[in-house]
N, CA, C and O atoms as a printed pandas DataFrame, in Angstrom:
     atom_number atom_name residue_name chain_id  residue_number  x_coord  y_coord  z_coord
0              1         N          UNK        A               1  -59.572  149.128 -101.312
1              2        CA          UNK        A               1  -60.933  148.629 -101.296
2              3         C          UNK        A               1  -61.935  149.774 -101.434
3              4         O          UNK        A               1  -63.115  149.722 -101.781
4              5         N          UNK        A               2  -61.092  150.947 -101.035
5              6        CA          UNK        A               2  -62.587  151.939 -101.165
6              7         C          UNK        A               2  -62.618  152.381 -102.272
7              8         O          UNK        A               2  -63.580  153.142 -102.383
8              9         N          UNK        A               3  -61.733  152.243 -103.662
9             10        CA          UNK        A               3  -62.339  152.097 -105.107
10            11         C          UNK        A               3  -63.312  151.667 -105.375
11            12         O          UNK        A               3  -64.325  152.200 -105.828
12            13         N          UNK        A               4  -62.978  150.144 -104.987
13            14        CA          UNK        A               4  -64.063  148.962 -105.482
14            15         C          UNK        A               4  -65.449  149.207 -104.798
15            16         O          UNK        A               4  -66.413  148.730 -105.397
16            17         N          UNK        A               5  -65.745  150.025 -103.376
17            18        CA          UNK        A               5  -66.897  150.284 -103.324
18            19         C          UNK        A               5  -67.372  151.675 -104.240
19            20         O          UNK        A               5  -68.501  151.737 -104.726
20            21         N          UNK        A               6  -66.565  152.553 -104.374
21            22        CA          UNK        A               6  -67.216  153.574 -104.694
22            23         C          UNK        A               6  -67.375  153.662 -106.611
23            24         O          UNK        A               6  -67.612  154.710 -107.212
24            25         N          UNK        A               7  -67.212  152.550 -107.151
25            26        CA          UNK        A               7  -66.994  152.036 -108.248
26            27         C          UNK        A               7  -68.208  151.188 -108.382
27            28         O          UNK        A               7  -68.848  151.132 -109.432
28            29         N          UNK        A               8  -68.563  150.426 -107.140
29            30        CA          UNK        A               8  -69.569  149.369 -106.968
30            31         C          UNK        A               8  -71.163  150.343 -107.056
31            32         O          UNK        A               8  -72.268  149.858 -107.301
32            33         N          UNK        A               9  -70.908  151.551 -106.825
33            34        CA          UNK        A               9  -71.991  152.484 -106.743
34            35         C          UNK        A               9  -72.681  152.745 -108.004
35            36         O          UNK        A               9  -71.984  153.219 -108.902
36            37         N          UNK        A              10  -73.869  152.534 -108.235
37            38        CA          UNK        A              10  -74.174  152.012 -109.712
38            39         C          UNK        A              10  -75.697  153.207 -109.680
39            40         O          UNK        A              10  -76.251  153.570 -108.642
40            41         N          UNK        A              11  -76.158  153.681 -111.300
41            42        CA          UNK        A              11  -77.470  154.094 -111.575
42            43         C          UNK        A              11  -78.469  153.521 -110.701
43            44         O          UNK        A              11  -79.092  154.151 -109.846
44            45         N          UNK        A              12  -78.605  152.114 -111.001
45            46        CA          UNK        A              12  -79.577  150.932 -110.718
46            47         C          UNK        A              12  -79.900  151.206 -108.998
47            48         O          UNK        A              12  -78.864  151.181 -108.334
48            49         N          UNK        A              13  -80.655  151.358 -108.522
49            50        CA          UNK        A              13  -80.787  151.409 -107.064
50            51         C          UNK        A              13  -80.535  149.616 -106.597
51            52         O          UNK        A              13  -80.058  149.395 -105.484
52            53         N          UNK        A              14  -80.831  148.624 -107.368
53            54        CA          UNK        A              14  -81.194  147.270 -106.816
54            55         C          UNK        A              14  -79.648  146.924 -106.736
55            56         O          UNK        A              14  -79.041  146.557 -105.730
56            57         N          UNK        A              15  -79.077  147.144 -108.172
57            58        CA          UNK        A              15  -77.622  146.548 -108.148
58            59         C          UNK        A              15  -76.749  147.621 -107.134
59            60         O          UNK        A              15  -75.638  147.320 -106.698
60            61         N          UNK        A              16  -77.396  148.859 -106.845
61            62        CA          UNK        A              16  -76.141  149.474 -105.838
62            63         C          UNK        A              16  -76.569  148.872 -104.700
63            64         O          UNK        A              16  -75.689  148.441 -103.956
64            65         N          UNK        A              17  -78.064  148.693 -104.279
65            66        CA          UNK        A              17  -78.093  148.002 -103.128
66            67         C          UNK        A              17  -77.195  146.415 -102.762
67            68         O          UNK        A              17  -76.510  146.056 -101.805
68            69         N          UNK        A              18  -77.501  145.931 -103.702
69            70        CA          UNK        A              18  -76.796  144.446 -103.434
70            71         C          UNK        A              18  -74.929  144.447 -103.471
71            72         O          UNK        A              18  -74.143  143.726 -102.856
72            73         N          UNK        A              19  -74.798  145.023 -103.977
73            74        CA          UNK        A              19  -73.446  145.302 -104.778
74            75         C          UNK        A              19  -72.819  145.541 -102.974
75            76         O          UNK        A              19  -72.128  144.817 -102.257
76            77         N          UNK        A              20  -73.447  146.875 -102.756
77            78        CA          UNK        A              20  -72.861  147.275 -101.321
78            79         C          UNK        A              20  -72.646  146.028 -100.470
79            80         O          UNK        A              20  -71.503  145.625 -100.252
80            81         N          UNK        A              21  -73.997  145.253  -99.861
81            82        CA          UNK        A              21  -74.319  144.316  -99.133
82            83         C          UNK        A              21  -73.085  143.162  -99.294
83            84         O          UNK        A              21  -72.443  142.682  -98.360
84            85         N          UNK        A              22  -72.936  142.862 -100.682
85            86        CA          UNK        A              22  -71.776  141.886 -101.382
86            87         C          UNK        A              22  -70.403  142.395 -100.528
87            88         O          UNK        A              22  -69.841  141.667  -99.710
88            89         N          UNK        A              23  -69.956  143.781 -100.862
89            90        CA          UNK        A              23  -68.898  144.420 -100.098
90            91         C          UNK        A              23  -68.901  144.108  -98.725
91            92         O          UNK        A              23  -67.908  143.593  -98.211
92            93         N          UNK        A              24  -70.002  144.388  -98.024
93            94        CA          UNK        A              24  -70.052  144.355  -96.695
94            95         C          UNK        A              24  -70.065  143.016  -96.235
95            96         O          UNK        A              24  -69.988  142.830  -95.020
96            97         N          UNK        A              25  -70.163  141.906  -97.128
97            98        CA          UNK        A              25  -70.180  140.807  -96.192
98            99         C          UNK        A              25  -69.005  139.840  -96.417
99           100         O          UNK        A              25  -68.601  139.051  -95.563
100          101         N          UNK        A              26  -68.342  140.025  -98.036
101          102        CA          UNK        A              26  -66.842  139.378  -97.707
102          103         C          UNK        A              26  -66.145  140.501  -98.361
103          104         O          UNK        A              26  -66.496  141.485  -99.012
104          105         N          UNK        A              27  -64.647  139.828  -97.812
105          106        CA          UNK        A              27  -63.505  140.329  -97.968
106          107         C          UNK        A              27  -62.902  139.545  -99.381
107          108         O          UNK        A              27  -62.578  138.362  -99.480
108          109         N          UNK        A              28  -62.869  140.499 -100.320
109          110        CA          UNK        A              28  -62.385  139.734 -101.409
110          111         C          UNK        A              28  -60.528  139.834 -101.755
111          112         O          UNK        A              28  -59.790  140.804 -101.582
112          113         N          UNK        A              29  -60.164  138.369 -102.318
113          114        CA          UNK        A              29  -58.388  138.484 -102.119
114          115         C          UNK        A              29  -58.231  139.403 -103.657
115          116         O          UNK        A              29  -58.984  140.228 -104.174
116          117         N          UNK        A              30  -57.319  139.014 -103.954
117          118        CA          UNK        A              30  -56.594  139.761 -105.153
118          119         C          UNK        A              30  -57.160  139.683 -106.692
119          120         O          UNK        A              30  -57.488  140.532 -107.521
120          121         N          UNK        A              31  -57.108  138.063 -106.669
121          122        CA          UNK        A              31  -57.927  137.805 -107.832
122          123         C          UNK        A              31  -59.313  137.587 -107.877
123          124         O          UNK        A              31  -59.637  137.249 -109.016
124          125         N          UNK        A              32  -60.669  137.666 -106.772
125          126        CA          UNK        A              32  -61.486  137.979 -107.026
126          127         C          UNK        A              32  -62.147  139.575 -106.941
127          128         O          UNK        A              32  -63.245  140.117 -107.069
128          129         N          UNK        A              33  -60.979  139.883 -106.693
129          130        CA          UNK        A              33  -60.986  142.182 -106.670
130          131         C          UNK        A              33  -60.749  142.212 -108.044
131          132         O          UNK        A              33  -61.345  143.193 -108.489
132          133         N          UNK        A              34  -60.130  141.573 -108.989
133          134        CA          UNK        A              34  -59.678  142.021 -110.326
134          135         C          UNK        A              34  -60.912  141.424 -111.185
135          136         O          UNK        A              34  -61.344  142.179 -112.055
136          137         N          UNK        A              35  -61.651  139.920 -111.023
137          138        CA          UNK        A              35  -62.778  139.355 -111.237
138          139         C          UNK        A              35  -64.248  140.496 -111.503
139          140         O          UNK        A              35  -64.814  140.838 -112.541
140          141         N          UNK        A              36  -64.497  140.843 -110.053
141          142        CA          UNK        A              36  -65.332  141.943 -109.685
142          143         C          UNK        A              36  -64.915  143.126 -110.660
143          144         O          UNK        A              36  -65.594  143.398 -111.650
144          145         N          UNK        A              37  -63.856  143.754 -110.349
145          146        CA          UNK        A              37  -64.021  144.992 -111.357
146          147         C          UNK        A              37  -64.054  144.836 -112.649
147          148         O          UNK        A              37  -64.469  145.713 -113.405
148          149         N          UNK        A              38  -63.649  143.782 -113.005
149          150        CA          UNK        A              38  -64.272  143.357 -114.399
150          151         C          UNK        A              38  -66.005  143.323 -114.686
151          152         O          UNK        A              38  -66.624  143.855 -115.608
152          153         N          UNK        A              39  -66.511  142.511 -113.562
153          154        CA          UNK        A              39  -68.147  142.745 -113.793
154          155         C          UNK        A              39  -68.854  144.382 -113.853
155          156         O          UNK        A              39  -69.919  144.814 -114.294
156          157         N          UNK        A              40  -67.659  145.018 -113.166
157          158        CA          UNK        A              40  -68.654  146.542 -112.807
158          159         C          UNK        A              40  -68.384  147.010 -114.551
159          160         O          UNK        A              40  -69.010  147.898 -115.130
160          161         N          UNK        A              41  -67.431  146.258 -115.078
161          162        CA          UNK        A              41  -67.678  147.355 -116.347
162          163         C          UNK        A              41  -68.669  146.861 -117.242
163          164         O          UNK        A              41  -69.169  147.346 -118.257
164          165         N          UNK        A              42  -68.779  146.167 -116.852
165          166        CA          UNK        A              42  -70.796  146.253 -117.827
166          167         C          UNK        A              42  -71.597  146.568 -117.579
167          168         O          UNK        A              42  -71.997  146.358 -116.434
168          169         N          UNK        A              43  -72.496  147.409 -118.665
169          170        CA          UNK        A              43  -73.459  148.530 -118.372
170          171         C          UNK        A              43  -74.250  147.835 -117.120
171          172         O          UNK        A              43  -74.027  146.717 -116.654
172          173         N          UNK        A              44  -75.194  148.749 -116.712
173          174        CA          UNK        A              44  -76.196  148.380 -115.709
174          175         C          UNK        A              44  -76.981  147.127 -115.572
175          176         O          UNK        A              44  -76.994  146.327 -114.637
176          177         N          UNK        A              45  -77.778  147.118 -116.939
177          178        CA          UNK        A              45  -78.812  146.315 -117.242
178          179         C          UNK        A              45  -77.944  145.125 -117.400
179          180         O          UNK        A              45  -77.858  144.472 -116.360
180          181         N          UNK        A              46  -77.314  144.685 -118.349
181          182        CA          UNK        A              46  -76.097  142.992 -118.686
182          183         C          UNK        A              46  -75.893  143.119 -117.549
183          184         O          UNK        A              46  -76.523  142.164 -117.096
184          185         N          UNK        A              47  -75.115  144.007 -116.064
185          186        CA          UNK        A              47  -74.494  143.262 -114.957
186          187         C          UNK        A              47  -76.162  142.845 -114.301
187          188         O          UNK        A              47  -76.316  141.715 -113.839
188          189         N          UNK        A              48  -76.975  143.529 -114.307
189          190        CA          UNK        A              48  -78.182  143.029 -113.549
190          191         C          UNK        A              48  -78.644  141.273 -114.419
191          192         O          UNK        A              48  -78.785  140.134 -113.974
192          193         N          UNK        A              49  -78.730  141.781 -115.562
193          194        CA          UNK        A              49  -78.987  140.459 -116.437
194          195         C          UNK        A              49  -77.733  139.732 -116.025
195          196         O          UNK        A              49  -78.132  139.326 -114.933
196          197         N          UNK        A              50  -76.760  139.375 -116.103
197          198        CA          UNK        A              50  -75.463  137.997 -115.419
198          199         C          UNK        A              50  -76.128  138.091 -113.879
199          200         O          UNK        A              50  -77.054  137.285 -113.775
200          201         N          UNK        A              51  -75.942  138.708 -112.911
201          202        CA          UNK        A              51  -76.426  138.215 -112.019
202          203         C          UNK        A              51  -77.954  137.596 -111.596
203          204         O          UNK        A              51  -77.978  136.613 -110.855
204          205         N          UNK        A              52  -79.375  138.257 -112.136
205          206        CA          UNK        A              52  -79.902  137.726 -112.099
206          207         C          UNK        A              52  -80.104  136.019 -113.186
207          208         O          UNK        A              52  -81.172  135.407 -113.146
208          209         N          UNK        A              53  -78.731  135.442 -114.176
209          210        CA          UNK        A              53  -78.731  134.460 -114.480
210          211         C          UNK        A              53  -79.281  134.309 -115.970
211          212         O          UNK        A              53  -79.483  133.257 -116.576
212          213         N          UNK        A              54  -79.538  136.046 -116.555
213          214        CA          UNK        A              54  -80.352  135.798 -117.995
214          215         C          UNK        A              54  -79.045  136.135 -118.898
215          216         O          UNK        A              54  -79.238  135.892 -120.089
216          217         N          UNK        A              55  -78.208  136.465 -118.697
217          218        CA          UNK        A              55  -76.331  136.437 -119.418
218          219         C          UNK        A              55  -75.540  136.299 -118.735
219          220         O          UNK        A              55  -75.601  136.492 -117.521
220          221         N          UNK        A              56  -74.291  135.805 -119.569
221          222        CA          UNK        A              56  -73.416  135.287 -119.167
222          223         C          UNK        A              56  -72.611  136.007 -118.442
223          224         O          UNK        A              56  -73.037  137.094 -118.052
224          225         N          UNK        A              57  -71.039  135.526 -118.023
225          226        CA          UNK        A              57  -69.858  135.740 -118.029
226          227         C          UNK        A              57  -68.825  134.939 -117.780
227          228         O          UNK        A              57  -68.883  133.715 -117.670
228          229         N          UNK        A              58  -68.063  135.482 -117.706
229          230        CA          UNK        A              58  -66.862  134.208 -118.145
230          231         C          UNK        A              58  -66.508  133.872 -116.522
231          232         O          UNK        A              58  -66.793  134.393 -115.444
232          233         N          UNK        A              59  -65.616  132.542 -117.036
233          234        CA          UNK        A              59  -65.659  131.745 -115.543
234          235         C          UNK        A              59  -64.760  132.623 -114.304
235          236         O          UNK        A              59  -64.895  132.196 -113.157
236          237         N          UNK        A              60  -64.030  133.597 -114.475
237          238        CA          UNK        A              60  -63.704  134.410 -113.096
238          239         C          UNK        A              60  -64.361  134.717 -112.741
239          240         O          UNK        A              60  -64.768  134.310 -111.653
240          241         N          UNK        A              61  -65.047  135.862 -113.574
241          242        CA          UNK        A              61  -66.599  136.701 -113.375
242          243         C          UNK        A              61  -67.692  135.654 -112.405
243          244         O          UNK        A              61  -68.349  135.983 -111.417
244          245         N          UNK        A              62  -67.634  134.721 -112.874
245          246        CA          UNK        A              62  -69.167  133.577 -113.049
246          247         C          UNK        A              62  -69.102  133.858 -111.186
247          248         O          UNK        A              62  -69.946  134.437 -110.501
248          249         N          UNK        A              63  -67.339  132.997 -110.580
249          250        CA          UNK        A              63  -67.313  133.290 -109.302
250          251         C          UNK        A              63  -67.775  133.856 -108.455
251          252         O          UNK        A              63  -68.432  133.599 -107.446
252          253         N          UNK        A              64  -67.277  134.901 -109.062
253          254        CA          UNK        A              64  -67.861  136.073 -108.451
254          255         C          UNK        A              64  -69.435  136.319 -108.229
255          256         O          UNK        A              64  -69.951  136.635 -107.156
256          257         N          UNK        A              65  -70.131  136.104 -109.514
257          258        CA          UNK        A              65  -71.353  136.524 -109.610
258          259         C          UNK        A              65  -72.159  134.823 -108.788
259          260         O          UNK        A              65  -73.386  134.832 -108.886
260          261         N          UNK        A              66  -71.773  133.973 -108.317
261          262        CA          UNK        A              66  -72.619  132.967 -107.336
262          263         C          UNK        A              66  -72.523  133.499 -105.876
263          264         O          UNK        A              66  -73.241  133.500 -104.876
264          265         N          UNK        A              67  -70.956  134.073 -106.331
265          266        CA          UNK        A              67  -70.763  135.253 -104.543
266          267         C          UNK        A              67  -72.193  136.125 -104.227
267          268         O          UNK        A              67  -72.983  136.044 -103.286
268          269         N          UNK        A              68  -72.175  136.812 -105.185
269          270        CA          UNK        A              68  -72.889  137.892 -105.534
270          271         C          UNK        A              68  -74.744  137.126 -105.167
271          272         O          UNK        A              68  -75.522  137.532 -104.303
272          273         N          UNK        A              69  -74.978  135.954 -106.169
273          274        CA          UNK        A              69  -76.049  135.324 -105.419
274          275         C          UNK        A              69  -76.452  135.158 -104.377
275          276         O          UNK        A              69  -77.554  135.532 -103.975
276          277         N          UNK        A              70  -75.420  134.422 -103.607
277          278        CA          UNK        A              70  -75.797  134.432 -102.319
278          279         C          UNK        A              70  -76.652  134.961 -101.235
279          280         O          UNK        A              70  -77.132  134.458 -100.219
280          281         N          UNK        A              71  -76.692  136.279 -101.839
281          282        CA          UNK        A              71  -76.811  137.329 -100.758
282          283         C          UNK        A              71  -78.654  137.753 -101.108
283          284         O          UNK        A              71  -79.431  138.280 -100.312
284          285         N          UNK        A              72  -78.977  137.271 -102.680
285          286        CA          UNK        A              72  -80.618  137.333 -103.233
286          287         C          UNK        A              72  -80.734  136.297 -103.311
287          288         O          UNK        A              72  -80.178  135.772 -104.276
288          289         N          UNK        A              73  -81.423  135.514 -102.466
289          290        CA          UNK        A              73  -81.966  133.698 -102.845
290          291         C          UNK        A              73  -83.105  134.025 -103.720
291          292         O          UNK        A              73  -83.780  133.123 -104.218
């Protein structure tokens, strides 16, 4: 798990902030750890754009990224 945070550590101050917060509040199983590191590999701006809802991703990802909502109403 301490990949996926120190991986989760991003340019963007907003997406490293949330990203962390996401870490810190669940425990993700196997296949939403493989989901997630799929989202970190898109540049900054597209992962900020899918989570804030202006692009896509595909339906593992998507999971993940309503997880990821949660936490910015």
């Amino acid at each position: 798990m301490s990949l996926i945070r120190w991986r989760s550590r991003r340019g963007m101050l907003e997406l490293d902030m949330l990203l962390c917060a996401f870490l810190d509040k669940y425990d993700l199983d196997e296949a939403q750890q493989k989901a997630y590191l799929a989202l970190l590999e898109y540049p900054d701006m597209q992962l900020w754009d899918i989570i804030s809802g202006k692009g896509v991703a595909d339906a593992a990802e998507y999971a993940i990224v309503e997880l990821i909502r949660t936490l910015n109403p």
